[in-house]
VMD Tcl script that builds the backbone (N, CA, C; Angstrom):
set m [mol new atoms 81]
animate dup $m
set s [atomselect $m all]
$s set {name element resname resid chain x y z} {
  {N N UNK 1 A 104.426 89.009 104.573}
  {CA C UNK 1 A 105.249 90.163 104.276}
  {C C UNK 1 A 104.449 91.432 104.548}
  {N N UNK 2 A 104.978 92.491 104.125}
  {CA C UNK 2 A 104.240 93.637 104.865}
  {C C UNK 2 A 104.255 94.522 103.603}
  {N N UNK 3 A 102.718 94.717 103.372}
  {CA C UNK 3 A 102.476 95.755 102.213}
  {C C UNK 3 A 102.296 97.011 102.301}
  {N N UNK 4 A 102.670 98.169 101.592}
  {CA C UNK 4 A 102.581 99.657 101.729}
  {C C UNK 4 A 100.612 99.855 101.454}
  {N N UNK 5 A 99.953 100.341 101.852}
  {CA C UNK 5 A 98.756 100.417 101.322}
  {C C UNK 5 A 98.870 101.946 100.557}
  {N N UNK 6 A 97.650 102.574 100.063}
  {CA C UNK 6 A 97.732 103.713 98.765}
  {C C UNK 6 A 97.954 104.926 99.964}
  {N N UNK 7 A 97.645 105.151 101.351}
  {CA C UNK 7 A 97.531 106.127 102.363}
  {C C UNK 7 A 99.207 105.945 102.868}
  {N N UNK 8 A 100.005 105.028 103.105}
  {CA C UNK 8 A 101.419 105.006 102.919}
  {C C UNK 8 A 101.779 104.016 104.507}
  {N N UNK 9 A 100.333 103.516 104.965}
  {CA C UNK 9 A 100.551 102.696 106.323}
  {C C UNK 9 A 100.982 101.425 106.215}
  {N N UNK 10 A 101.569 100.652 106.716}
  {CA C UNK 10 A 101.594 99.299 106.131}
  {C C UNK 10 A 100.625 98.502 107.400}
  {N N UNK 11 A 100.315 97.502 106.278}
  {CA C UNK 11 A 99.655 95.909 107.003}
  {C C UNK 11 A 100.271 95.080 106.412}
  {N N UNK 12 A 100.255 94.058 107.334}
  {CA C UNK 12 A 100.823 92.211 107.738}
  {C C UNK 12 A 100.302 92.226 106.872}
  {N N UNK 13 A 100.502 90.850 105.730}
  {CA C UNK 13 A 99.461 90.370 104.532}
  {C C UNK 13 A 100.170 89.093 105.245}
  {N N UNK 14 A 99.796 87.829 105.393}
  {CA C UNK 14 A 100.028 86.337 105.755}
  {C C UNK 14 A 100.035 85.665 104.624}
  {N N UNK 15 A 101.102 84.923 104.089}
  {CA C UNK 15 A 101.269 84.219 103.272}
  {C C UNK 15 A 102.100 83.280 103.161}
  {N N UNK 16 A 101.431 81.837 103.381}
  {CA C UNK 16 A 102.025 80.673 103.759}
  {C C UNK 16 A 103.133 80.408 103.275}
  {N N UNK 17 A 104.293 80.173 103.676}
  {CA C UNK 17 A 105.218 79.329 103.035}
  {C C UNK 17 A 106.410 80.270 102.291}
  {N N UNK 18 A 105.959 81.217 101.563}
  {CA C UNK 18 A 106.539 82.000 100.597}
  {C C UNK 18 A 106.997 83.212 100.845}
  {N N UNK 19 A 105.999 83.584 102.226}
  {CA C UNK 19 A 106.688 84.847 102.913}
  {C C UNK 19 A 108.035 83.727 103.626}
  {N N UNK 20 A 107.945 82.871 104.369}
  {CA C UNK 20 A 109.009 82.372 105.078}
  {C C UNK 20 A 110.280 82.266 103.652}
  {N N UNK 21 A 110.212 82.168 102.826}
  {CA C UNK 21 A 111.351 81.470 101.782}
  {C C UNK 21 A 111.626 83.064 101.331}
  {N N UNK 22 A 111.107 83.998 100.738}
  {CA C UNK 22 A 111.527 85.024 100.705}
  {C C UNK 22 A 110.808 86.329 101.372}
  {N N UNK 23 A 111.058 86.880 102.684}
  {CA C UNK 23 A 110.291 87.827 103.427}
  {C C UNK 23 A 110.241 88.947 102.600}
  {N N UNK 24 A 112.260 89.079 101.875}
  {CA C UNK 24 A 112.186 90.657 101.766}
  {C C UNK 24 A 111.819 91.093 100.185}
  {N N UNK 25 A 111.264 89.533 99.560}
  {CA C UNK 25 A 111.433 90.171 98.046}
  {C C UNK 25 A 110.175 91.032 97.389}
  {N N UNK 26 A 109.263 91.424 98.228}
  {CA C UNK 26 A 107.806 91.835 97.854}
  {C C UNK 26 A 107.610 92.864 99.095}
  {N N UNK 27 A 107.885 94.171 98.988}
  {CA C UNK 27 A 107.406 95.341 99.672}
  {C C UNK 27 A 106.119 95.890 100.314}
}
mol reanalyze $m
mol bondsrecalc $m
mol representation Tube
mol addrep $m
């Protein structure tokens, strides 16, 4: 899923399995 960092850019974070079952529930 893709996280906001504290500067307001986002990065990829990879997370097996759980990004695929829910992409959009974690910002």
């Amino acid at each position: 899923y893709f996280c906001v960092a504290e500067d307001g850019e986002r990065f990829e974070a990879h997370i097996p399995e759980f990004a695929l079952v829910q992409p959009r529930s974690l910002h």
